[in-house]
N, C-alpha and C positions, 0 to 999 in steps of 0.2 A: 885689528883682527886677532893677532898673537895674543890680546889682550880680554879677547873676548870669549877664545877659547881656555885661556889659562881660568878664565874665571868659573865658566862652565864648568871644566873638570873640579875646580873647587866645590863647588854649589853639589855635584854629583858627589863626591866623596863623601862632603858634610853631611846630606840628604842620605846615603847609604850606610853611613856609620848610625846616623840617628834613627833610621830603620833596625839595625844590627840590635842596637842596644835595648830597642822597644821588644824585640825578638825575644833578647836576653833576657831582660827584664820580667817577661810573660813566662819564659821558661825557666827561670829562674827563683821565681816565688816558692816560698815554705807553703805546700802542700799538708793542710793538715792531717794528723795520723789517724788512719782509719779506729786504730782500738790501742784505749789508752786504761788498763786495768791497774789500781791496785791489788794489792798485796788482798786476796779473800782471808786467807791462812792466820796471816799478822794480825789482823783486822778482828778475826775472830778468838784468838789470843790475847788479841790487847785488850779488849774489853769485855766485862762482861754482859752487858745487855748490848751486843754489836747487831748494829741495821747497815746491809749491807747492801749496795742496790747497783742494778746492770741498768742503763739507759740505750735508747735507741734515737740519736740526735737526727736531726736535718735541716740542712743547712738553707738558710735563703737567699731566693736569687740577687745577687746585684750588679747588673750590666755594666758600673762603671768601675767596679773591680775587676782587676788584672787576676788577681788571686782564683776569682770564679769563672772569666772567661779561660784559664788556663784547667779548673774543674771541670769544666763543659768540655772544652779539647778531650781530656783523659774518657768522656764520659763517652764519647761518640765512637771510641771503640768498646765494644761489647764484652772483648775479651779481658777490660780492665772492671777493677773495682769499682763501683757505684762512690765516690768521692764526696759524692753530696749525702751522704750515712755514714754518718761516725756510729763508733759502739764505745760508751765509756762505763766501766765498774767502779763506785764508789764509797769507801766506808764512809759513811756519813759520820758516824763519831766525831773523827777526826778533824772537822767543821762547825759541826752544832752541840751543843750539850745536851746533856737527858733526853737524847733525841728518841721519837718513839716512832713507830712505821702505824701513818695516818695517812689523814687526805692532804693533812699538812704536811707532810714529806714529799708527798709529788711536788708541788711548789715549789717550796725548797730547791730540791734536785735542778726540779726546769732553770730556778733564777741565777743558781751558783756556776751552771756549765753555760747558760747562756752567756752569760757577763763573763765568764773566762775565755772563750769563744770567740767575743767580742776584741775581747781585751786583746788575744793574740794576734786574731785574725781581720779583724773590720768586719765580720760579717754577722749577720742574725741567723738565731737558730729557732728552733722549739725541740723542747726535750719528751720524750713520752717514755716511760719507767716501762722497762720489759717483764724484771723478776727480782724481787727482794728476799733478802734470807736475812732471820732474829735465831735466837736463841732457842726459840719454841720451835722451827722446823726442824729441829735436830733431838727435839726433846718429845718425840710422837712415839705413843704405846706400839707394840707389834700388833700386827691386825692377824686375823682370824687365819690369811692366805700363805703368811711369813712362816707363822707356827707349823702350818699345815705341811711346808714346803722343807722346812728343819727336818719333820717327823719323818715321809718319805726318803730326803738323805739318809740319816739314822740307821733305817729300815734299811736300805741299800746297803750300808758301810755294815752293819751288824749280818748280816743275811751273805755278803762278800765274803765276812771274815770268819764265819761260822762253817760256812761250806769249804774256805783253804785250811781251816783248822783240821776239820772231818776227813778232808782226805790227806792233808798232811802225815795224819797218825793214824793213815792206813784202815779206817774206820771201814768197815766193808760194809757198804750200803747201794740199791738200786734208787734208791730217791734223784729223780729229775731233778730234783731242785738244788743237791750239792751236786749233780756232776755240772749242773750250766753255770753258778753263782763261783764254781772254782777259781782263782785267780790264776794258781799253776796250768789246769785245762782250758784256760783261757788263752793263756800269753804264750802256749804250746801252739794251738790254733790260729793264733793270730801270727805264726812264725809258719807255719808248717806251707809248705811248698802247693801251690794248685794241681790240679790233674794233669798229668802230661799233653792232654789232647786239649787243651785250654789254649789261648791266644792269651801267654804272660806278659808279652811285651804291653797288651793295649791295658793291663793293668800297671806297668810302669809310665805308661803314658799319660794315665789317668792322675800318676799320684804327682807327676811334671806340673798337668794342667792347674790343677787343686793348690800344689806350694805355690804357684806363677798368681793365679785368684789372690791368696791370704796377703802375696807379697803386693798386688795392686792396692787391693780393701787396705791394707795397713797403713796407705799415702793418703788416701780420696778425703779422709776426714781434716787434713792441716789447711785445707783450701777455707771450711770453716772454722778456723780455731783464729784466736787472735795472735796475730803475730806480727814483731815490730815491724820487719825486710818485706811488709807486701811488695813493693815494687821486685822484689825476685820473684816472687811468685806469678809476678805481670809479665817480665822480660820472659819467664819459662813460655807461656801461655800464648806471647805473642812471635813465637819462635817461628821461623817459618818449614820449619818441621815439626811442629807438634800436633795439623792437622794429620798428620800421619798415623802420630803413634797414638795419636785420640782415635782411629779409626781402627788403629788396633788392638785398642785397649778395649771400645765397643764391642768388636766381632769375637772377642775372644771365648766369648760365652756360646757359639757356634763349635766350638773343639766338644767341650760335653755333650752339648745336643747329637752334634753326628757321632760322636764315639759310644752314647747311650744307645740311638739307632741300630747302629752296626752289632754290637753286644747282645741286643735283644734279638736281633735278625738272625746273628748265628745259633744264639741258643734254641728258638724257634725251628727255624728250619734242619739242626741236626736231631732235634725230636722229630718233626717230620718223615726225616729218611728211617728213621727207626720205627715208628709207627705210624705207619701208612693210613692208619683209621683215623677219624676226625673224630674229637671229640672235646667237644665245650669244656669239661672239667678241668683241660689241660690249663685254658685259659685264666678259668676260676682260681684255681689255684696259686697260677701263675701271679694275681693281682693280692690275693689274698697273702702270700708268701713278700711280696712287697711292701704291704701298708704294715704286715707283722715288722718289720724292717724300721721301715721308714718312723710309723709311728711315737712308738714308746720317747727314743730318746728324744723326736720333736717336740711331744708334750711336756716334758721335760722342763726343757731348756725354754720353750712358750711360758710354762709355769713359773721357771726364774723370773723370767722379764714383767710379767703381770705383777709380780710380788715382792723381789727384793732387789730388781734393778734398778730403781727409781732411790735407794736408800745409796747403791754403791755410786753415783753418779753426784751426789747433794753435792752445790757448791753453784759459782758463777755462771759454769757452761751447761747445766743439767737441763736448760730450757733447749739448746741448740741442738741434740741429738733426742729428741722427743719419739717413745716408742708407745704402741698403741694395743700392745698386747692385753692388755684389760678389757680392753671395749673391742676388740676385732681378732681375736683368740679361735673363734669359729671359721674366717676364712682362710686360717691355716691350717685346720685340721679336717677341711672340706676341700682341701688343696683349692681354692678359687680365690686367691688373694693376690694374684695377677691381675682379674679382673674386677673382685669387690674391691670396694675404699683402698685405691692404690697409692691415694696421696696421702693416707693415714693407716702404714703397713705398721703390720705385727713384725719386728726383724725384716729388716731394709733387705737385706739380702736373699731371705725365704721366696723372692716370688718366682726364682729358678724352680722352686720344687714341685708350684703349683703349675708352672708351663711343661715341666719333663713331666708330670704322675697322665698331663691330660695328652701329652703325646704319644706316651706309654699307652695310652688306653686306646689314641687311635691307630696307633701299630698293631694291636692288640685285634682289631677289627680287619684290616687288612689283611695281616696273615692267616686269620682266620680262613679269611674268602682265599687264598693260597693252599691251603691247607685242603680246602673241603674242595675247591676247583682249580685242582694244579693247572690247566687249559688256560688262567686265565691271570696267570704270571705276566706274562709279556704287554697285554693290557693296561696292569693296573702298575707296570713299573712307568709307561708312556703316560697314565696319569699322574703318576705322581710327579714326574719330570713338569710335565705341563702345569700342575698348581703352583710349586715350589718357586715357579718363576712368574705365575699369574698372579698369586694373593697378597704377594708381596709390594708386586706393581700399583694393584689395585686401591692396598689401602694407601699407600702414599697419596695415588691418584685421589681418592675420594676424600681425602680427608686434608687435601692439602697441605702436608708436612713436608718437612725437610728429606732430602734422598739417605743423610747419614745424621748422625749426630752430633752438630756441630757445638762449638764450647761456646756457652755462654757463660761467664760471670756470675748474672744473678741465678741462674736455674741451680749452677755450683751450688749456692750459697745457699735454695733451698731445696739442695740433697735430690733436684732435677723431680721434683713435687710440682711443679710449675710450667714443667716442659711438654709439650704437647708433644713430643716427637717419644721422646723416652714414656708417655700414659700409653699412647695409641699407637705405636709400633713396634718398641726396643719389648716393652712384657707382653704382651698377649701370644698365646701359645701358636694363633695359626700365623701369624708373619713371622715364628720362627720353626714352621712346619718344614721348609726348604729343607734346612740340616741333616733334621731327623730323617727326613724320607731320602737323601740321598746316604744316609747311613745304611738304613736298610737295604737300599739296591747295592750298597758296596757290600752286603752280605751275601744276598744274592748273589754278586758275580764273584763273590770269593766261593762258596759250595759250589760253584760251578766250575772253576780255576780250577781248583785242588783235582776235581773227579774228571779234569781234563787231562790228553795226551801230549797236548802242547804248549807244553809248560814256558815251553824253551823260545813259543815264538810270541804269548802273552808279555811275557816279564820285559823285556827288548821294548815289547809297544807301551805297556804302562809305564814301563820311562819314560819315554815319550811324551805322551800323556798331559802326566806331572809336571815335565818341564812347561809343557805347553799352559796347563790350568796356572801354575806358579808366575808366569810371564803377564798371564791375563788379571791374575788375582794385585799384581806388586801394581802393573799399571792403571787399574781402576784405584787402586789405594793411592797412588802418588798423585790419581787427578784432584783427589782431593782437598790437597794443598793449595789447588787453583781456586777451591771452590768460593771459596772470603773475598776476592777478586773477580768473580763473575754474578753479573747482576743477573737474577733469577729470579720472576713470581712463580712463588711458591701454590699459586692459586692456579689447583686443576693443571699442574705442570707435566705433560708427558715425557719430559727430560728425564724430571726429578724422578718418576715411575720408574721408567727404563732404566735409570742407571743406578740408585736404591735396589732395583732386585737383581741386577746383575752384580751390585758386589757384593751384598750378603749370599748370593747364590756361591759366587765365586770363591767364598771362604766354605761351604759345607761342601764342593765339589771337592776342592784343594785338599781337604782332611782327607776326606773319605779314599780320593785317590793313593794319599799317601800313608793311611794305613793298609792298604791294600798289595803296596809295593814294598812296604817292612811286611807283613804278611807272606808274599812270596818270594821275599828275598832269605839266601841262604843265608849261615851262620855268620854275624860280624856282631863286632865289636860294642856296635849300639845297641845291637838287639840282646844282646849278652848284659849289658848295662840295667837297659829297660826290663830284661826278665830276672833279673839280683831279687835275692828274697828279703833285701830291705823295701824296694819298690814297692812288692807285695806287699809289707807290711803298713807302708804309709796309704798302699790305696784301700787296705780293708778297713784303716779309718778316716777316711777323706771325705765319707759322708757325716762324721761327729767333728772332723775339723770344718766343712761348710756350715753344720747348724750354731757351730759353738763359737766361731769368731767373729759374731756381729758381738756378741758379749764382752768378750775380752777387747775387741777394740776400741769399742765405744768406753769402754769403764776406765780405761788405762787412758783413753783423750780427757776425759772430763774431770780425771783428779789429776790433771800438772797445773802447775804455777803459771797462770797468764799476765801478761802476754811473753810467746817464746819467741825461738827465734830459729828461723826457717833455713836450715844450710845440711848438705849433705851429710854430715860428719851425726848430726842429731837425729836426722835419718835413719840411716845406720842402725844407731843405737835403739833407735824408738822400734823399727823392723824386725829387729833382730829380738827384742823383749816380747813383742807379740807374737811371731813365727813361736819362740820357744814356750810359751805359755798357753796360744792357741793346740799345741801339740800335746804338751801335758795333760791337758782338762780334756783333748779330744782323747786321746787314751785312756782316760779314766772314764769317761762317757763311756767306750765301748766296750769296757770290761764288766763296767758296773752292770748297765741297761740294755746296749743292745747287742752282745756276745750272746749274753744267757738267755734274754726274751726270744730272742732269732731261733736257740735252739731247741728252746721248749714248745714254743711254736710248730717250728716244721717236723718234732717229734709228731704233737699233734694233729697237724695234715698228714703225713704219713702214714701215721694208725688208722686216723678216719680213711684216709683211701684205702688201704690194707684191709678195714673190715667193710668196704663198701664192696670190692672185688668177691671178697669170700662169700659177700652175701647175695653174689651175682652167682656164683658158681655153685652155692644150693641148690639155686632156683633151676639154676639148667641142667642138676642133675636131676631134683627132683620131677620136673618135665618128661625131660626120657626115660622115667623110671616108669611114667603114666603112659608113655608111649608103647 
């Protein structure tokens, strides 16, 4: 019996070890590297007829490798890299002689990576060639749009410098066009302190939200770059808080929305109490005084990207961040590039301006109906409450998506072009109508607050408040992290509905209440911070830093040496070169293009209102002169 169980426990050990090591074995296999780049740089230095070529490998299945059954394990989670897609960049030179870029090069490529592939790994591949570069793509005449785009600079830099000269030396002239083109009446302007009766603080808020944006966009692009350490970039991804801060990093784009709201709402409405007459032109103007704004320097910078951002880009990576500003240029300057060709955007980032210009315009309509039937305030604040939580719902519902934005890997990897969640819910203007309209009401109940006597018993409750939306806002975000662990059809889900518009609701309540409570809270220390006339200075260009840092990011990703190497320290460095670079060129944007167009514009609405008025008040003299 002693004999029988000694032997048992043998049998059990030997059996448990040889399981351990089958364990080990599987998880211990050489994982091949997702992106294995030469040197582009070297490649194109060392020779002179260099063919230089990017491949898109994949691998094939085979059941009885350890290697690939350990592939497939990695691949079942979502939030790892697709392992079965290598990316390799190769000088061909350095292989074949007088090699020339043919149909015999695809060949080539396919037999040399396959057989190396093999050679390492035991497994089949097939290679299919992404993008090659010779000699001649680097050796293209300037085209018609490049010259065009120089001459305008020129024009700018000459017309800048003509106007600080003119008034440098005291030149006494009334010409609009040096006092707006001045660089000293510029950078005077762009320094000079708001109105007293202005809300400075939500312009320091504004220029917080805007460096917090540059400082995300400056990360989002290393997820595609090649880099040796993917497996950090896995371990970050499969964190078990990073459903969190992904759901922060989502909703963040909700602070603009309700802080644009609330901005419009008060400037609205203290026109209102000053001129109690309704009148359309107010509005007119109001849009027209916007797109003078908005425009100039977006065409701009639209114009760089159609014509000389494809040249600073040349190289390995120049296929991986593909801008489509040539062929879709019209759906940014008809702000609808939210909803036209959203998977083939002009400026990845532009489609915030096409969701704020069409929410703008429906604010625009509502306060209207405020304006002309103050009766019917309380109404359409109960409406907006009830969309804000209904449309949100709705399209989830209908369209069965996800409730938030969860991480996937491959959508990463194509810049979320592929994500049905981010097409149909994250850009379209009315699933982010919530925001905007609960900005407006916090405008509302701030002209309301201020022309109140009790001040003293408001401020006590919207603490309150706050605390309470903050409670509700952290623990809808923290269910989040539950969400990868609970199985959920996504098909027609009233879950998914319900709980998608209660936290993106939760984030535009959250702001709005808590610009509401700096608002009425007395003098401290934040609020002295947030109203500094540096603030001021970064928010009156935070509209030429959002149009101007898809440029500067994408340019500075596409000319480094791949493959890098993904750790916080190069981070860092890489964040810190774009924050100071995106600041630079946004300053120079608004000195150059939209300081001076801004002013000579709203000269010219001005004047036209000025002799629209005078020619009202002709008319109604000449009236009672008949009378």
């Amino acid at each position: 019996m002693y004999l029988l169980v000694e032997g048992g426990i043998v049998l059990s050990l030997a059996l448990g070890c040889a399981l351990c090591d089958q364990l080990d074995s599987a998880n211990s296999v050489i994982i091949p590297q997702i992106y294995e780049y030469e040197d582009f740089y070297t490649c194109r230095r060392k020779f002179k007829n260099f063919v230089y070529c990017v491949s898109d490998t994949t691998l094939q299945p085979n059941t009885s490798s350890n290697l690939w059954k350990r592939i497939l394990q990695l691949q079942s989670n979502r939030r790892n890299f697709p392992h079965d897609q290598l990316e390799r960049g190769l000088c061909l030179n350095e292989y074949y002689d007088d090699v020339t870029l043919n149909n015999d090069t695809y060949k080539l490529l396919d037999i040399y990576i396959s057989s190396k592939i093999y050679n390492q790994y035991g497994l089949n591949s097939h290679s299919k060639i992404n993008s090659c570069w010779t000699t001649t793509h680097f050796a293209q005449h300037r085209t018609f749009g490049e010259c065009f785009f120089v001459f305008i600079s020129l024009l700018l830099i000459l017309t800048t410098s003509f106007a600080t000269w003119k008034e440098l030396n005291n030149s006494a002239t009334d010409s609009i066009i040096i006092k707006s083109f001045s660089l000293r009446r510029n950078l005077q302007w762009l320094w000079v302190a708001s109105k007293p009766n202005s809300l400075r603080y939500l312009e320091g808020l504004r220029a917080l939200g805007t460096l917090t944006i540059l400082i995300v966009h400056s990360q989002l692009p290393i997820i595609r770059m090649p880099v040796w350490n993917t497996e950090d970039l896995e371990s970050q991804a499969n964190h078990v808080m990073f459903p969190l801060i992904n759901s922060a990093n989502t909703h963040m784009i909700q602070f603009f929305f309700t802080l644009g709201g609330m901005v419009f709402g008060i400037s609205c409405l203290t026109h209102f109490e000053r001129f109690p007459e309704f009148k359309i032109m107010y509005f007119l103007k109001k849009i027209l005084r916007r797109l003078i704004r908005l425009l100039p320097a977006y065409a701009f910078i639209i114009f760089y990207q159609a014509t000389w951002y494809k040249r600073m880009k040349q190289g390995p990576l120049e296929y991986k961040f593909n801008d489509y500003c040539l062929e879709h240029w019209w759906t940014n300057l008809l702000f609808i590039n939210n909803y036209i060709q959203p998977t083939k955007p002009c400026l990845q980032f532009s489609w915030y301006l096409g969701a704020d210009f069409q929410l703008f315009l429906i604010g625009s309509v509502l306060l209207m109906a405020v304006w002309k039937y103050p009766h019917m305030k309380n109404p359409l604040i109960s409406m907006m409450i009830l969309v804000a939580l209904l449309t949100p719902a709705y399209v989830i519902y209908n369209t069965s998506t996800d409730a938030t934005m969860n991480f996937d890997m491959r959508h990463a990897l194509a810049e979320l072009r592929t994500y049905d969640h981010f097409l149909k819910y994250y850009l379209p203007s009315h699933t982010n109508i919530s925001s905007y309209f609960f900005g407006i009401i916090a405008a509302m109940m701030y002209m309301k607050f201020t022309r109140s006597d009790s001040q003293h018993i408001i401020k006590p409750l919207l603490k309150k408040l706050l605390t309470f939306s903050l409670v509700v806002l952290f623990s809808l975000n923290a269910f989040t992290t539950f969400l990868p662990f609970v199985n959920i059809d996504n098909k027609k889900s009233i879950f998914n509905a319900i709980f998608g518009s209660l936290l993106k609701c939760s984030w535009g309540c959250s702001y709005s209440i808590l610009f509401l409570v700096f608002e009425l809270k007395s003098k401290s220390r934040l609020i002295n911070v947030l109203s500094h006339n540096l603030m001021h200075y970064l928010a009156k260009i935070s509209y030429c830093v959002y149009i101007v840092q898809y440029s500067v990011i994408y340019g500075l990703y596409t000319n480094f040496h791949v493959p890098m190497i993904y750790g916080g320290f190069n981070m860092l460095l890489l964040t810190s070169a774009i924050i100071l670079l995106t600041l630079i060129c946004a300053m120079f944007l608004y000195l150059a293009i939209e300081a001076p167009i801004v002013q000579i514009g709203n000269k010219y609405i001005t004047s036209l209102s000025a002799n629209n008025t005078s020619s009202k008040n002709v008319i109604e003299i000449k009236q009672i002169k008949q009378l």
